[in-house]
C-alpha positions in Angstrom: -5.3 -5.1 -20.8 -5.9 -6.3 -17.0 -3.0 -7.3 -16.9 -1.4 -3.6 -17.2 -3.6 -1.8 -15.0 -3.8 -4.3 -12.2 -1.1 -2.7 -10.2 -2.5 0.3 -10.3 -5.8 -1.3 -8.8 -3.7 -2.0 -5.6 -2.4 1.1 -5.3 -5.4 2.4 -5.1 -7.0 0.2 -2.7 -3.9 0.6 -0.2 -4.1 4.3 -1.0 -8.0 4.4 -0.4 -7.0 2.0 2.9 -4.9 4.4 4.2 -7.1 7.9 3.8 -9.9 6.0 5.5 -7.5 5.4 8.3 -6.4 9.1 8.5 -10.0 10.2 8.6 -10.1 8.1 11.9 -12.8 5.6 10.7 -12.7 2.6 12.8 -12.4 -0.7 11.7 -13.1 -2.4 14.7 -12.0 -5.6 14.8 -10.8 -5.8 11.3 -8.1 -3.3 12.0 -4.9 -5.7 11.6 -6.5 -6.8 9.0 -6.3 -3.8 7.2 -3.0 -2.7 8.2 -1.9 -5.4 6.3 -3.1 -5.4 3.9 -1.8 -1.7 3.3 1.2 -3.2 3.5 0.6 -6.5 1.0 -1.5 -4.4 -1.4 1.6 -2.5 -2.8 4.1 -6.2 -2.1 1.5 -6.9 -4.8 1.3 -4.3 -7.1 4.9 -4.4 -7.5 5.2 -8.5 -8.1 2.5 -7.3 -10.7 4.3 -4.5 -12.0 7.9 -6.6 -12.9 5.5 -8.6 -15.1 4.7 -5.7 -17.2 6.7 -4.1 -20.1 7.5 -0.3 -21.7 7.1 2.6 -19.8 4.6 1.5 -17.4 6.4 -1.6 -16.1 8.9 1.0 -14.6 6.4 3.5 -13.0 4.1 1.2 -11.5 7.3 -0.6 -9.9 8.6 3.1 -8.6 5.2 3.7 -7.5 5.2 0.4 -5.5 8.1 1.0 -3.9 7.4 4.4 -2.7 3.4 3.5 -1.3 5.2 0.3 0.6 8.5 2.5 1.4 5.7 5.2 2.8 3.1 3.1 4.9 6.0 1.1 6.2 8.0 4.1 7.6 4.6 5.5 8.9 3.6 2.3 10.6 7.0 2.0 12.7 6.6 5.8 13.6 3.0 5.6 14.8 4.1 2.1 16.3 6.7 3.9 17.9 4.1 6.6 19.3 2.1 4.5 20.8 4.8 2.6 22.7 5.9 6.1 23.7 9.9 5.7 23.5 
């Protein structure tokens, strides 16, 4: 049963990760630190999601794939910001 839901688990904490950093909360120091592991959090979910089977094996790996896909294009583009092209 943990085994089917854990995915999902690290969506949401890389989801939850990524609203606090919209709402400008600082981090402080612990900032890297949590801008990867926006990015690992869905690296896992999607390891975790191959090992799944039906229906939800293939969702939770879309889903994966999107979240990373998303905070990965966001990070180069704010990345890109602050270098100021």
């Amino acid at each position: 049963m943990a085994a089917k839901i854990s995915p999902y688990i690290f969506l949401f904490i890389s989801l939850i990760l990524f609203g606090l950093i919209q709402a400008n909360i600082s981090f402080g120091n612990f900032g890297p630190i949590v801008v990867i592991a926006m990015i690992v959090c869905p690296i896992i979910a999607l390891v975790l999601g191959m090992k799944n089977s039906g229906k939800g094996k293939w969702f939770s790996i879309i889903i994966s794939a999107v979240v990373f896909l998303t905070v990965s294009l966001l990070g180069i583009i704010g990345a890109g910001f602050l270098n100021e092209f």
